[in-house]
Phi, psi and omega in degrees: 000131176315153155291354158286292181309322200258354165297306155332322173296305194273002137296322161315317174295300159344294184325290196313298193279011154284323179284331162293357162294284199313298165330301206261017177274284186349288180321305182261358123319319180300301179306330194278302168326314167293312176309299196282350168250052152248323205302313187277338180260349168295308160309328178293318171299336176259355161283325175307298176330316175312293161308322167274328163293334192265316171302317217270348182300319170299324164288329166300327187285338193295290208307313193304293171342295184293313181295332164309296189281349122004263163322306169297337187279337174294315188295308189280356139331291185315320194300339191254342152291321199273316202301311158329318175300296208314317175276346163278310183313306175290303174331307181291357175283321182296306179308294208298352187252007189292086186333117160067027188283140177299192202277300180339292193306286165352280195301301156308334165310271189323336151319292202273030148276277238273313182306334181293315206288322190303315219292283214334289208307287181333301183295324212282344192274311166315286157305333167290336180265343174264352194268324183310316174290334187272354183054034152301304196278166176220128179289127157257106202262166165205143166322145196201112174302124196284340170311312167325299170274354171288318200299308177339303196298310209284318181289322220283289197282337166338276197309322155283328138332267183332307173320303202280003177041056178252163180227134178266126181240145188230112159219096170265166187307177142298147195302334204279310225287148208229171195190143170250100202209181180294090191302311172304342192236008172242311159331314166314308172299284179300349177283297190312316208259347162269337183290327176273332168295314158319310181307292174284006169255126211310161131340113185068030202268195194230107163261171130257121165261111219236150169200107178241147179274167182211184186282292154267024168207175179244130198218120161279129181229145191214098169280156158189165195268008172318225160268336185074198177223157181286142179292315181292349166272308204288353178283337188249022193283311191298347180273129171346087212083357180287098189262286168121165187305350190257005161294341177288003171275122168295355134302354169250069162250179177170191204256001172077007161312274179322328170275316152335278209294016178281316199263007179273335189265326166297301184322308181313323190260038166094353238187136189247148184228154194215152178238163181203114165261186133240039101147199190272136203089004188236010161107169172209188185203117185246116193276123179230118172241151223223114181311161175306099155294167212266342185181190205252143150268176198272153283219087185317163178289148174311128149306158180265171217263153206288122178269143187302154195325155145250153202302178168192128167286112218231132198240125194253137139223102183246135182259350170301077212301340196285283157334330188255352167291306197289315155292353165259354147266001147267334145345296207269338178261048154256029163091347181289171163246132184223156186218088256225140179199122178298346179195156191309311177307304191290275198317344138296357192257286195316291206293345164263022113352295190209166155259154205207156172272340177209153163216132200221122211209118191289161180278312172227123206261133160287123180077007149179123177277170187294003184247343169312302186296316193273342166292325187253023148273298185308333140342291168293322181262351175304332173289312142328346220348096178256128152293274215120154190282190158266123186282115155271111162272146161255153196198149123297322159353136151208017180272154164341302203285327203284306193323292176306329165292272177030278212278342187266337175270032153119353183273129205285327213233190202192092189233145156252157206261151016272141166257116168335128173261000146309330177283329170299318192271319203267357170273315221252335143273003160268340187294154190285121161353084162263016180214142172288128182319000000 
């Protein structure tokens, strides 16, 4: 080859592998561009990550936060609602005892009972669905005869069954049969699921309470001829608020709970509930099955029989004037002496005054609250050794934790309103003398 030619060659070649320089400088510019725009959205991402972690940390508290003032806002709801309750619920009590009230009078009382008790039962569904979510209620179990806690179920929804001139068959277990659950709160549950049964069911319809053993478990079933439930309602009746179309008759209304907190609370004790319509106008059926308990304990010796009421010196402190008139005439026409105070202060000054056999005292007090007042009783007297009168809080108050400040600041017993007054009264003559009748 000429030294021309081959010179020519090899420039040519140079060339090639210059372009070939070049191609590839481009390429890892390229590459190098890419890299520093993965390097910058990679920064970017993990600041966002950063960012978002710090958001979610914040939504979380925000969340908690807001499920706290929830709750409080539910209590102190219940609290403000229940006080109101407490004096219509004795009033009508007071009417049904009224010497020589007509058949008329009778009958609106127990209306306006029952209506207390509906108002009641609605806040207790409510506040259970807000404590159930928050892992609030906590269960106390012990054995438990399941006959027991089905009659239970039952006097509670009677009087409403009996208005409606509906008929109930009742078929409970044997007495031996035993189940290990909460008792108020296994009561709760079959009270909710015949009372909604009774509820969607007409005047003079037909429930049933069915109760059969399996090897493990005891399965409850509570039938009726109602209204039913719609197939697109039923996979969800149990979910929170759920009702179905058949909540616009508003004499079937409610708050859409109650069945939510049935399955939440069987669930707790181990145990599952299922509904079966065939579909609306047919009727329905709810099933609770229930693990086995292992037996009953034994059977206390009979008590002796109740010696008659005795007067009792009785220390009122209510700030509610309708309430405190109203609970202190029925006190007295059981024969008590009662002495009434409005607020915390005056009724600490009365109960370390004198002495007194019972004392039944709301929680929120103006100027010195009820739990304030039973600490610095028990307080004095304990410095005395003194016993002391027997202490009632009557309260709106009613979650688990009020209760227990309740019992922990000196109060033997702990009722939340509205309260029977029968119930009130049988407290208030069991409690032990501490001043001669």
């Amino acid at each position: 080859m000429a030294p021309a030619e081959f010179l020519l060659h090899r420039v040519d070649a140079l060339e090639r592998e210059l372009d070939a320089l070049r191609a590839q400088a481009l390429r890892d510019a390229e590459e190098r561009a890419a890299l520093e725009a993965a390097v910058v959205a990679l920064r970017e991402a993990n600041e966002n990550l950063v960012l978002a972690t710090f958001n979610a940390e914040d939504l979380r508290e925000d969340a908690e936060a807001a499920n706290r003032r929830q709750n409080e806002f539910l209590a102190m709801l219940a609290h403000e609602l229940r006080n109101p309750l407490a004096p219509i619920s004795m009033a009508a009590s007071l009417l049904a005892g009224v010497p020589g009230a007509d058949a008329q009078l009778a009958k609106l009382s127990r209306v306006i009972g029952r209506q207390v008790d509906h108002m009641a039962r609605l806040l207790d569904d409510l506040l259970d669905a807000a404590r159930i979510s928050s892992g609030k209620i906590k269960l106390a179990l012990e054995p438990l005869a399941l006959a027991d806690v089905l009659r239970h179920a039952v006097e509670t929804v009677q009087p409403r069954i009996a208005e409606r001139g509906q008929v109930l068959d009742l078929a409970l277990p044997p007495e031996t049969v035993a189940v290990e659950g909460d008792k108020v709160r296994l009561a709760q549950v079959f009270t909710n699921l015949l009372g909604n049964a009774s509820k969607y069911t007409g005047d003079g319809g037909r429930l049933r309470v069915a109760a059969h053993v399996e090897a493990e478990a005891i399965v409850v079933t509570i039938d009726d001829n109602g209204t039913g439930i719609a197939p697109d309602v039923l996979p969800y009746i149990f979910d929170l608020f759920t009702q179905g179309p058949r909540s616009l008759a508003r004499s079937e209304g409610g708050l859409g709970v109650g069945l939510n907190v049935v399955r939440n609370l069987v669930g707790m004790h181990g145990g599952k509930v299922e509904a079966h319509s065939d579909g609306n106008g047919r009727g329905s059926r709810f099933t609770v099955r229930l693990p086995r308990g292992t037996g009953l304990p034994a059977v206390p010796k009979q008590a002796a029989p109740a010696q008659a009421p005795v007067r009792r010196r009785v220390l009122l402190v209510e700030d509610n004037p309708d309430a405190c008139a109203t609970l202190a005439d029925i006190l007295a026409t059981q024969g008590h002496d009662v002495t009434c105070a409005q607020d915390g202060h005056a009724g600490l000054a009365l109960a370390l005054d004198r002495p007194w056999d019972v004392i039944v005292c709301d929680i929120g007090l103006p100027g010195l609250d009820g739990l304030a007042l039973m600490g610095r009783l028990r307080m004095q007297q304990k410095e005395e050794q003194g016993r002391g009168p027997f202490a009632i809080a009557l309260t709106g108050y009613g979650q688990p934790d009020d209760e227990a400040r309740g019992l922990a600041a000196g109060f033997d017993r702990y009722l939340v309103k509205p309260v029977g007054a029968s119930a009130l009264l049988a407290l208030v003559a069991e409690a032990p003398a501490a001043v001669a009748a």
